[in-house]
C-alpha positions, 0 to 999 in steps of 0.5 A: 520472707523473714519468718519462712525459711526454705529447707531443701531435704535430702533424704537418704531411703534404707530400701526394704526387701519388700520395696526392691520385690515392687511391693505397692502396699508399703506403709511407712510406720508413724508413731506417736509413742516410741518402744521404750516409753521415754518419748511421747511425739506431740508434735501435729502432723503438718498438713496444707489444711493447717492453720498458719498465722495470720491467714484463712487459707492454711499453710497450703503446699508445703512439700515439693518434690523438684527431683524425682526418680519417676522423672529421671532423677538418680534420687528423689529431693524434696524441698519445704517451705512453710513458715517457722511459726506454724504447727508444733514449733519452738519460737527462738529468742530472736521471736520477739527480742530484735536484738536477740534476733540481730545477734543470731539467737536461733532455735539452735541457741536454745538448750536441748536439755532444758526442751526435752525430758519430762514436763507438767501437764495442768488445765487451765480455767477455761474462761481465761487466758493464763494470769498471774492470779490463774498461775498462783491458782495451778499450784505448779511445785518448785521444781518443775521444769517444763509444763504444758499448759491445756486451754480452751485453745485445746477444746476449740481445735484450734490446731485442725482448723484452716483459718487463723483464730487469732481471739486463742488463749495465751499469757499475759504480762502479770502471768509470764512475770508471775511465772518467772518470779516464783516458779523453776520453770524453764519451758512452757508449751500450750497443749493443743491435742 
């Protein structure tokens, strides 16, 4: 249970002229690019199909709705459950430092200015995993920031598949010091549309 966390949501609805009329053809907006052009949403969608670390069975169920106004409720009230380690996410410091977890270094630790603005998208060789040598091959400038690493992870899909693959591309040792000790940058992703 330490890696799951329950969030229970209250949601509050702006109710349409068309919801109130009874309407059953609603269809909620999704977007992936927004108007002004400033923000790209590449966050995956969640679905109980979705694969989850270190399972074969998806993340499964995910969203209940405990209070409904179909059942008497005055409001409907959902509650999540998925593991924090599933989908698009941030791992905290706490992830993989214990003692960074131990004195609270949660996601609401990390600094909203260094997670969002621009970032540089680069392919990485598709018969390895992101090495010192791969590093110095990208050719990434000083200056950047934040950049989303495109792998065979991407390819593979491994983002739409149930099971857990745990064989996907990732940095090792010599590719994250490398990346520390000659690049400005602060955010690294893995691109995996």
């Amino acid at each position: 249970m330490k890696y799951q966390a329950v969030v229970a949501l209250a949601l509050v609805v702006t109710i349409s002229v068309t919801a109130v009329n009874g309407d059953d053809n609603l269809i909620p907006p999704r977007r992936e690019v927004y108007d002004n052009g400033k923000i790209f949403d590449i966050t995956h969608r969640y679905q109980p199909d979705m694969p989850a670390f270190e399972t074969n069975d998806g993340i499964g169920q995910f969203l209940w709705l405990p209070k409904s106004m179909k059942n008497g409720s005055i409001a409907n009230n959902s509650e999540m459950k998925l593991p924090t380690h599933t989908g698009t996410h941030v791992d905290a410091p706490g992830h993989v430092f214990d003692h960074y977890f131990d004195a609270g270094f949660d996601v609401d630790s990390l600094d909203l200015h260094v997670l969002n603005g621009p970032a540089l998208l680069v392919d990485v060789p598709r018969d390895s995993n992101i090495t010192a040598e791969v590093m110095k091959s990208l050719n990434i400038p000083r200056g950047v920031k934040r950049v989303l690493f495109r792998t065979l992870n991407t390819d593979r899909r491994l983002m739409f598949q149930k099971e857990f693959d745990s064989s996907y591309v990732g940095f090792t040792v010599d590719g994250a010091k490398w990346l520390v000790e000659n690049t400005d940058i602060k955010l690294v992703g893995k691109h995996s549309r």
